[in-house]
Each structure stands twice: as C-alpha cells, then as structure tokens.
LOROKOL-757560 format. One record per residue (C-alpha): z, y, x; residue in three letters. Coordinates in pm, whole numbers, padded with zeros to 5 digits, always signed. Layout:
N
ZYXALA ...
This chain:
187
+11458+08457+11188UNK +11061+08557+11210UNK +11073+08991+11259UNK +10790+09225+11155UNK +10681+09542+11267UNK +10867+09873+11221UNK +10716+10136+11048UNK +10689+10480+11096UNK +10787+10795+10918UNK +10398+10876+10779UNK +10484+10539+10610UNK +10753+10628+10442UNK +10652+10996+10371UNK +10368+10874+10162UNK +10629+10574+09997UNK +10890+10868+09887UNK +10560+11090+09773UNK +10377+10818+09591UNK +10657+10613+09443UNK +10828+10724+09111UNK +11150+10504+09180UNK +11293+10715+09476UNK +11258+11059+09181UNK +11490+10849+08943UNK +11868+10897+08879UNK +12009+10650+09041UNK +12143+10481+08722UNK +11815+10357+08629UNK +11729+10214+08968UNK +11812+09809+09110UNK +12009+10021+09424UNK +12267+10140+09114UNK +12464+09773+09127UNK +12441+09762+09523UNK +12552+10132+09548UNK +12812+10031+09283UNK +12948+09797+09543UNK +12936+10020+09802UNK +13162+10256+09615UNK +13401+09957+09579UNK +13462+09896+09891UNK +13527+10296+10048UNK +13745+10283+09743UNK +13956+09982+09832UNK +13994+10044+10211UNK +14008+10441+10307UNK +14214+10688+10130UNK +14009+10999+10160UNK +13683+10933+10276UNK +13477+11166+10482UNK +13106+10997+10420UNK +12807+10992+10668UNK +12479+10798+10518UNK +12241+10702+10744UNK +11870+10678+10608UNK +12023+10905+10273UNK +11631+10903+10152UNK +11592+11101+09795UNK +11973+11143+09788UNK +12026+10861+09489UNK +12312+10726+09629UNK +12478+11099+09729UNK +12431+11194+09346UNK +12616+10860+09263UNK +12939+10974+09477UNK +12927+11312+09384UNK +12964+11219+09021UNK +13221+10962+09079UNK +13408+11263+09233UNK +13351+11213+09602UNK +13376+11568+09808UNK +13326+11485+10192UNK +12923+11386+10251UNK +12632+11465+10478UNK +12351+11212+10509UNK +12054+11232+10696UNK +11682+11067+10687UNK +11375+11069+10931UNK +11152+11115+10607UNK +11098+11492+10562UNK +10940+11430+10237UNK +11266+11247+10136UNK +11506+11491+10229UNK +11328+11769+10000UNK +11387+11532+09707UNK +11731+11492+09782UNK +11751+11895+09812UNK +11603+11940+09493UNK +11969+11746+09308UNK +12127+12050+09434UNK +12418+11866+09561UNK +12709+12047+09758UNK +12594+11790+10048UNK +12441+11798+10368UNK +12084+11651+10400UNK +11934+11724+10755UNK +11685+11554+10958UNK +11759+11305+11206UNK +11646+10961+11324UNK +11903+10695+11375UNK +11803+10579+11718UNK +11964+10922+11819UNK +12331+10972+11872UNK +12310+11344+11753UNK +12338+11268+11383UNK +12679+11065+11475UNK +12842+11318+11606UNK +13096+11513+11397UNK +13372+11439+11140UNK +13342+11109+10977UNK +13581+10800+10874UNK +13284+10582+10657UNK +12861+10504+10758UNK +12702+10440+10476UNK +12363+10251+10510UNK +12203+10078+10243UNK +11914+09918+10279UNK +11862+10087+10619UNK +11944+09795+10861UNK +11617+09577+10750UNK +11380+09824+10830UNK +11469+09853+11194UNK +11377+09668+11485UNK +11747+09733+11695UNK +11964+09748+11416UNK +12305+09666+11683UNK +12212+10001+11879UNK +12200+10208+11549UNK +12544+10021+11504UNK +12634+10133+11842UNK +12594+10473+11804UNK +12848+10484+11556UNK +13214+10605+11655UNK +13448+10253+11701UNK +13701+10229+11447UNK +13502+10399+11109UNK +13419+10175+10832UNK +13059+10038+10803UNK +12900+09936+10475UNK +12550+09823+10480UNK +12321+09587+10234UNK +12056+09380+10364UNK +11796+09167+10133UNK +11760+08818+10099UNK +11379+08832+10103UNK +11084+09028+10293UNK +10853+09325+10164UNK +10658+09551+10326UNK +10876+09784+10575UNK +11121+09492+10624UNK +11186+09350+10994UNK +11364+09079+10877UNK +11549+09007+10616UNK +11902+08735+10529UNK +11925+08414+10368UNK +12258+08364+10407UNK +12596+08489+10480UNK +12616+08326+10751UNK +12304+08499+10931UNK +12457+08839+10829UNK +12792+08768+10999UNK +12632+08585+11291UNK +12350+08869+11333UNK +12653+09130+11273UNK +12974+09016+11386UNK +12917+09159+11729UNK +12934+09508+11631UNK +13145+09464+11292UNK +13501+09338+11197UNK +13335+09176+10848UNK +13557+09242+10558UNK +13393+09183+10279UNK +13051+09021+10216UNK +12914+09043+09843UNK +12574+08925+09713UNK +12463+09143+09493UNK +12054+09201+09316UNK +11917+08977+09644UNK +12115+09168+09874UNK +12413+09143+10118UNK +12674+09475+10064UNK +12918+09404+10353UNK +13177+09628+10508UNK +13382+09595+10832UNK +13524+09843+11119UNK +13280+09931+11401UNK +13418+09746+11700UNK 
C-alpha cells in the first residue's frame, strides 16, 4: 500500500473556507449514507451512547445525531476554521480544539469514537487508535480510492482488517459510497 504525505491544518483551513460541501446539511452530502451507517451500528451495539468524534470538522455528522435524538456528544477538530462552522448549527454539543496525536482530547467520559473519514488522512493512524480508552466502540470509514489529503487509502476488506485488526475487535465491515464503515472494540 503506496502512502502520501500528511497535510497540515493551513490545508485544511483553506478546504473548510473554500469548499461549499463542508456548509451543507448533511442530508445533501455523499458522507449522509456513510454517517447513516455509522448510526447503525452505535445503534445495534451500545445502549446509551456517550459519543466522542474525532476530526468532527463542520459538525455534519453531530447535526445528523442530534436530530436522530442522540444527547451525549463532544467532538473535536485541529481545523479552527472548521470548528466555527460547526458552532454556527448551534448544537447543545461540544466542539473544542484538539489534534488527535494528543491524548488530551481522549480523556473524559466516553463509551463510542467516532471517526469518519479521519483515519486516511493520517500518517500513524494505530497511535491515534491507541490513544483511545480499551474497551469503547470504534467506528471509522476509510475510502477505496486516493485524493488529495489521503495517505493511503483500501481496496479491500481484507487490507482494512489486516491494517486494523491489531488495535480493533472488527465487528462489522460495510462498503458503503467507496468507503469502508467498520466498527469493533479498542483492544
């Protein structure tokens, strides 16, 4: 699996500033199916969910929950920019600053990570894995294909268990919209 450079926040900064996609409600966006699937799974394996989403960006996926009647969530981003959009939704959640490489934004009450279309973008995905408590439920997407701001990218199940087992109890593996929404208990 060929990797790419990471990029840093200015990157994305000028991506959340620039692109109308990440201003949208999150029904009209491709993220709404994987999101969808997301939702599936906290539904179908933790009874009352207490969220943390890593890499939250604009806050699409935090208006999703809170309209499908989720009440426990904080997320935090690296992206500045990003986190003022997801302010703007005025949404009885959490958005603070924080960089995943850092255990800080780990700590507290949580039973579910949330990362979608996170994992991709980042060089050591494991540590980021890592720095989550053992026993909470993980569910991440990864694409099946490279774009700018992707590390690598999946072509198979096979390379998301293999690259993720290690870290993960895999559940559940779905491919939906070119991407890989899988869930399993950090080991």
């Amino acid at each position: 699996m060929k990797e790419h450079p990471e990029l840093g926040v200015a990157w994305y900064d000028e991506m959340f500033k620039t692109t109308p996609r990440y201003t949208r409600h999150y029904r009209t966006v491709r993220l709404y199916y994987i999101f969808a699937v997301a939702i599936q799974m906290i539904r179908k394996n933790v009874r009352n969910p207490d969220i943390l989403e890593i890499a939250c960006g604009t806050g699409q996926l935090a208006h999703y929950l809170f309209d499908e009647g989720f009440k426990k969530y904080r997320g935090f981003d690296f992206s500045e920019v990003a986190l003022r959009i997801a302010r703007k939704k005025n949404l009885p959640f959490e958005f603070s600053k924080g960089d995943v490489y850092d255990i800080k934004p780990f700590e507290g009450n949580y039973n579910v990570v949330l990362g979608t279309e996170i994992l991709e973008h980042l060089k050591d995905d494991i540590a980021v894995i890592k720095n989550m408590r053992k026993g909470v439920l993980g569910i991440f997407s990864v694409p099946n294909y490279i774009c700018k701001g992707h590390v690598r990218c999946f072509k198979s199940q096979a390379q998301v268990e293999k690259r993720f087992g290690g870290v993960l109890n895999i559940k559940d593996i779905v491919f939906v919209h070119r991407c890989f929404v899988f869930s399993g208990r950090v080991k």
